[in-house]
FITIGU-607610 format. One record per residue: x, y, z of N, C-alpha, C, O in turn. Coordinates in steps of 0.02 Angstrom, whole numbers, plus 32768, in hexadecimal, padded with zeros to 4 digits. Layout:
FITIGU-607610
XYZXYZXYZXYZ/...
This chain:
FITIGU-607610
6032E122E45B6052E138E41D606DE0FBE3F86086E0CDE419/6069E0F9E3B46082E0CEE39060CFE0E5E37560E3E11FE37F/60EBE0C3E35E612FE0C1E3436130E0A2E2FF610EE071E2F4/615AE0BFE2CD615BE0B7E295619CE074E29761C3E072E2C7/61A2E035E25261D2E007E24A6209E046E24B623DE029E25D/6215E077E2456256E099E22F6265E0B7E278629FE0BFE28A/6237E0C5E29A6234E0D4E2E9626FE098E30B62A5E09CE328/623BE059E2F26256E02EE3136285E022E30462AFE017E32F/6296E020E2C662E4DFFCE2BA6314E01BE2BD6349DFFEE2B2/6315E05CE2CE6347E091E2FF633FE08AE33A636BE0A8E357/630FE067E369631FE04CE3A76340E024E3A16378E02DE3B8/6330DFE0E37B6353DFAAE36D639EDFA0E35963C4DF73E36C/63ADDFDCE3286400DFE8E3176417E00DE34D6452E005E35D/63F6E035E36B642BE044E3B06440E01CE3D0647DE013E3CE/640FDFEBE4026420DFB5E422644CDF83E40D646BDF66E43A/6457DF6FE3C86476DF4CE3BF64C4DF80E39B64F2DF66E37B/64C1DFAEE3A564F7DFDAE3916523DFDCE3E96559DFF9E3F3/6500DFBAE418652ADFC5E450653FDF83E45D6557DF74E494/6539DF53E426653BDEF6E435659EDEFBE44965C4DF13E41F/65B8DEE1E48E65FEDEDCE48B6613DF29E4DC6643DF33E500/65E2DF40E4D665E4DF7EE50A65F8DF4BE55E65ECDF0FE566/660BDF68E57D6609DF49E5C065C3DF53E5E765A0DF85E5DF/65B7DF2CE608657EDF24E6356591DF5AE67C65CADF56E692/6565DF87E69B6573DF96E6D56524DF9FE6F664F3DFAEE6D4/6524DF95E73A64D2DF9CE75864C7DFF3E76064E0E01BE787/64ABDFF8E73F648FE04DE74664A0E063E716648DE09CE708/64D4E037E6DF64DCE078E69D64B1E06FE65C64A0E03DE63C/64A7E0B3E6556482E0D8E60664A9E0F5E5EF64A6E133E5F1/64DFE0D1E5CF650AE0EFE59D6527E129E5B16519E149E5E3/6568E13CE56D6562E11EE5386586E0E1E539657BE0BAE50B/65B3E0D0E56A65EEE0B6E57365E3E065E58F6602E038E573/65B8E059E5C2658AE01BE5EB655CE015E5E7654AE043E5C2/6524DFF0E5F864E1DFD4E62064D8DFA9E63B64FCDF76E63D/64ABDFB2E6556476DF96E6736449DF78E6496447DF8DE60F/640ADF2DE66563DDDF2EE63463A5DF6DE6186393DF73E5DD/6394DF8EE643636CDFBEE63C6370DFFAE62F6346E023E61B/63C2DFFFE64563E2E040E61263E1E03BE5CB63D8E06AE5A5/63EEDFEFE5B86409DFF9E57063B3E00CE54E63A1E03AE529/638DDFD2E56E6350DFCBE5566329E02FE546630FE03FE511/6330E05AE57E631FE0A9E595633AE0C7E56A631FE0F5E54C/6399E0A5E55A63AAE0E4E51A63A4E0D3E4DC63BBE0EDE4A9/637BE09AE4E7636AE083E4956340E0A6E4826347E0C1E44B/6302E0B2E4A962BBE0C1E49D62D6E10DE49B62C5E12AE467/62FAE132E4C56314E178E4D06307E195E47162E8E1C3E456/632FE15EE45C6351E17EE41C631BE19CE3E96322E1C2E3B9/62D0E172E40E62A8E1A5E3D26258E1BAE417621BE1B2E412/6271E1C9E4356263E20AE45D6224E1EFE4A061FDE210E4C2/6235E198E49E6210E17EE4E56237E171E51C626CE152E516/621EE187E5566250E189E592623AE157E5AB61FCE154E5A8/6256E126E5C7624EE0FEE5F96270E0F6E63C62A6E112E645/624FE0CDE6726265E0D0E6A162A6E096E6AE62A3E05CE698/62F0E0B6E6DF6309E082E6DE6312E05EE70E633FE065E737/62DFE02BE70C62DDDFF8E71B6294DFC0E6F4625EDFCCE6DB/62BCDF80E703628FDF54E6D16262DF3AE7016250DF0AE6DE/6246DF33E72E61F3DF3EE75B61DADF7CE74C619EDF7AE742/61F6DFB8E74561D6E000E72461B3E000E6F96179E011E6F1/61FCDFDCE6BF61D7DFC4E67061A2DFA5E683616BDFB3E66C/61AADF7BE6AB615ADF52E68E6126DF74E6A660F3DF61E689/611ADF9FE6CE60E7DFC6E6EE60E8DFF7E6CF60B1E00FE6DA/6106E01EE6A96123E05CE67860CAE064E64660B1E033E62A/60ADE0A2E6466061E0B7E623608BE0AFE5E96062E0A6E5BB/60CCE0ACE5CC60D1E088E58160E2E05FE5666100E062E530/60CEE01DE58D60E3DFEEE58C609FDFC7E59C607DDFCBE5CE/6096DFA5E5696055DF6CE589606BDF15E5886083DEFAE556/6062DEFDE5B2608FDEC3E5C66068DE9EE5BD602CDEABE5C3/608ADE50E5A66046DE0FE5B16082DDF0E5C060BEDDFDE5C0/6053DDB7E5CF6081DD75E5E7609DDD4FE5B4608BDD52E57A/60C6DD2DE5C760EEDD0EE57D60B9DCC9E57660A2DCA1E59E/60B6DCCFE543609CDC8DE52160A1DC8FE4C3609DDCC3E4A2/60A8DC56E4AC60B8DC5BE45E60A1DCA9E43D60CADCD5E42F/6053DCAEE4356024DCCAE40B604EDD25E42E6065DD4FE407/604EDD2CE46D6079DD77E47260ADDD83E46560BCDDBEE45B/60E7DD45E45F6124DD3EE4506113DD4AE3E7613DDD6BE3C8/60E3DD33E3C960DFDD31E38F60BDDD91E37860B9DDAEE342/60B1DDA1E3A860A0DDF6E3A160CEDE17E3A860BBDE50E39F/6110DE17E3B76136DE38E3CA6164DE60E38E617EDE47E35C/6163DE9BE39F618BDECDE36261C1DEDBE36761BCDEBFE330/61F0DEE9E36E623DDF13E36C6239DF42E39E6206DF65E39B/624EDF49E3B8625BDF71E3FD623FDF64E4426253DF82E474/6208DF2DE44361F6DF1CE46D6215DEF4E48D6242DECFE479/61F2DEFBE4DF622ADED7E5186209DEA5E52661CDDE9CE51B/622CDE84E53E6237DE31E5516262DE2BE598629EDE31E5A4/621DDE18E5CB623DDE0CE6076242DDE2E62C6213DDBDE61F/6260DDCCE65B6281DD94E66D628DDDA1E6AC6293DDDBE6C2/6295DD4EE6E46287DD41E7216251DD7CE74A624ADDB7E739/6232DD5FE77B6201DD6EE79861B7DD6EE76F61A8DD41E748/61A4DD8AE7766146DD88E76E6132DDBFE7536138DDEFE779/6113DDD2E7086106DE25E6F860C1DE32E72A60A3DE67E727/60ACDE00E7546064DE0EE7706070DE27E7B46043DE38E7DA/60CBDE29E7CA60E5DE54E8056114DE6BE7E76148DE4AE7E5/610EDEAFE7C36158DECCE78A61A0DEB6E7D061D2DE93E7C8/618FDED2E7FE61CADEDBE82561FADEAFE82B6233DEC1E839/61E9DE6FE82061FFDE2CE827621ADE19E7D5623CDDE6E7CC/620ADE41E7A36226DE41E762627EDE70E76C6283DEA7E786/62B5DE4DE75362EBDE62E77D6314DE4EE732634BDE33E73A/62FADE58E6E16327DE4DE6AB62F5DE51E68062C0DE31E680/6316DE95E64262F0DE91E6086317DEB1E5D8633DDEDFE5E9/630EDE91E57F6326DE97E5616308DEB9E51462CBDEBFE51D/6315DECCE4E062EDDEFBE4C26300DEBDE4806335DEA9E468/62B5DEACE47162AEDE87E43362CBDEA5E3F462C0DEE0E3E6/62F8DE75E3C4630BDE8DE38662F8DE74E347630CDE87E310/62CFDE44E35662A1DE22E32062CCDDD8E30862FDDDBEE323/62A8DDC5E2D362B5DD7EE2C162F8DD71E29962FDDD9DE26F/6322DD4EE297635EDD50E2696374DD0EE259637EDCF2E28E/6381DCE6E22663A5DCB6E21463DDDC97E22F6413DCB0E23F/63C8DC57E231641BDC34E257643BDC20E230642BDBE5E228/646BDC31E2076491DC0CE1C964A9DBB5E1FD648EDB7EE1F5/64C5DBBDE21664E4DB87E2396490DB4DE247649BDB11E245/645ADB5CE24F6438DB39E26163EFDB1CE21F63B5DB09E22A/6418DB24E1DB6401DB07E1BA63BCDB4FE18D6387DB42E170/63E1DB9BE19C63A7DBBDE1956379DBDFE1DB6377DC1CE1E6/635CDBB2E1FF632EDB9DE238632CDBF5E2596360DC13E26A/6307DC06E25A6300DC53E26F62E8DC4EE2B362C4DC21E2CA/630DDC9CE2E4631FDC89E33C62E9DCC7E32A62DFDCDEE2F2/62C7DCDDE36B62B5DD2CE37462EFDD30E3B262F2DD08E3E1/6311DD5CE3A96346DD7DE3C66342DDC3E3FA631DDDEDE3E1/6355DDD0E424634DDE0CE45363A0DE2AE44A63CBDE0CE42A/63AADE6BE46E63E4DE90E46A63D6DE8DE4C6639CDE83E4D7/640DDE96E500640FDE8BE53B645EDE95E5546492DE7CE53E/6453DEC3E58B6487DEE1E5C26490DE8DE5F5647BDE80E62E/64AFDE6AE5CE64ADDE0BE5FE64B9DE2AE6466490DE3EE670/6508DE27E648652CDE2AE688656BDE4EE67E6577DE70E64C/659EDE43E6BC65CFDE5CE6BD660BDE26E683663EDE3FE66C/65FEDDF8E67B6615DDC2E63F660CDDC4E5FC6637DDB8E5D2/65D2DDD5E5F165B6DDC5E5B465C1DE0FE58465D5DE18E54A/65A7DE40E5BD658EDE89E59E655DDE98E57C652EDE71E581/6558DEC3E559651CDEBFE52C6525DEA5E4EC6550DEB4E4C1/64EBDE71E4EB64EDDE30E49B64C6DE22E493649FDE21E4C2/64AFDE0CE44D647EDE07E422647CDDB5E41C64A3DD93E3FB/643CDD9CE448643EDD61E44B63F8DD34E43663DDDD55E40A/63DADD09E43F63A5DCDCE430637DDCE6E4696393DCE2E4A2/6336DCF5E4576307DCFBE49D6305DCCEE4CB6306DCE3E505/6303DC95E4C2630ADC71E5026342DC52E4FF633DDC17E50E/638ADC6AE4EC63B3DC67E50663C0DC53E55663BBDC17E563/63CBDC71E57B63D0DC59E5C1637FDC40E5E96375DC1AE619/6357DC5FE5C66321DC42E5DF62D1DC63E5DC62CDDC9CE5C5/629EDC48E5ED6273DC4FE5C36249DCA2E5DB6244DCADE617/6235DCC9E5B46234DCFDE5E361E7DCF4E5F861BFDCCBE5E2/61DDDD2EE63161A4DD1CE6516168DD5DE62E6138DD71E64E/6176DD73E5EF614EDDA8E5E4616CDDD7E5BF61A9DDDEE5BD/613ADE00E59C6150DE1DE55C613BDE7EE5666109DE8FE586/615ADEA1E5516133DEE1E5626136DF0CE516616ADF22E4FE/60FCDF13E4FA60F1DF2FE4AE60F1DF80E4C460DADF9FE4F4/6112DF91E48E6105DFECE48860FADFFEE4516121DFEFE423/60C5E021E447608EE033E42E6062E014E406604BE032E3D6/604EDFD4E4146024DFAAE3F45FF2DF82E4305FC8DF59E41F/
């Protein structure tokens, strides 16, 4: 199934409507998350269920995954996940993922535009709207419906 920009960008304003929430392992809202909660009740909001956990996601029939490299990182739409440590070629060993929010301007950096993700960090951070390779480079990308 495909998803409409207006699909997406009501995934996209949810997730970042929870930016400041506390982090907890196992929660899907409304109150905490998890990475894969937040990522599940994002997609929830316009009527795709996902599984929670982020090795699920990547094995998930709505989710088609590639490996990170520029040219898939340059396909990427709004709501799509972005995952991190381990290998998407053993999901299980994938143990962090975050739900893409598209490209945005750095005033502070002269203009210079980040592609940015929304993400359940930790028990520190919580959930925040940060720069994709922020902490580090991810190992793979998972598109829905494209």
């Amino acid at each position: 199934m495909s998803y409409t920009d207006a699909q997406r960008a009501k995934v996209v304003a949810y997730a970042r409507a929870q930016v400041g929430k506390s982090y907890q392992w196992a929660g899907a809202g409304p109150n905490s998350f998890d990475c894969s909660g937040l990522v599940l009740a994002s997609w929830m909001q316009v009527g795709l269920v996902l599984p929670h956990n982020s090795g699920q996601q990547v094995k998930d029939t709505h989710v088609r995954t590639v490996h990170y490299n520029i040219a898939n990182r340059d396909a990427m739409l709004p709501g799509d996940l972005v995952f991190y440590y381990g290998d998407i070629s053993e999901p299980a060993s994938v143990t962090h993922v975050a739900l893409y929010s598209g490209i945005t301007p750095d005033p502070d950096n002269g203009g210079k535009h980040h592609r940015m993700v929304v993400a359940a960090v930790d028990s520190y951070y919580g959930v925040k709207e940060h720069w994709l390779y922020w902490a580090l480079r991810p190992c793979g990308f998972g598109y829905i419906g494209h």
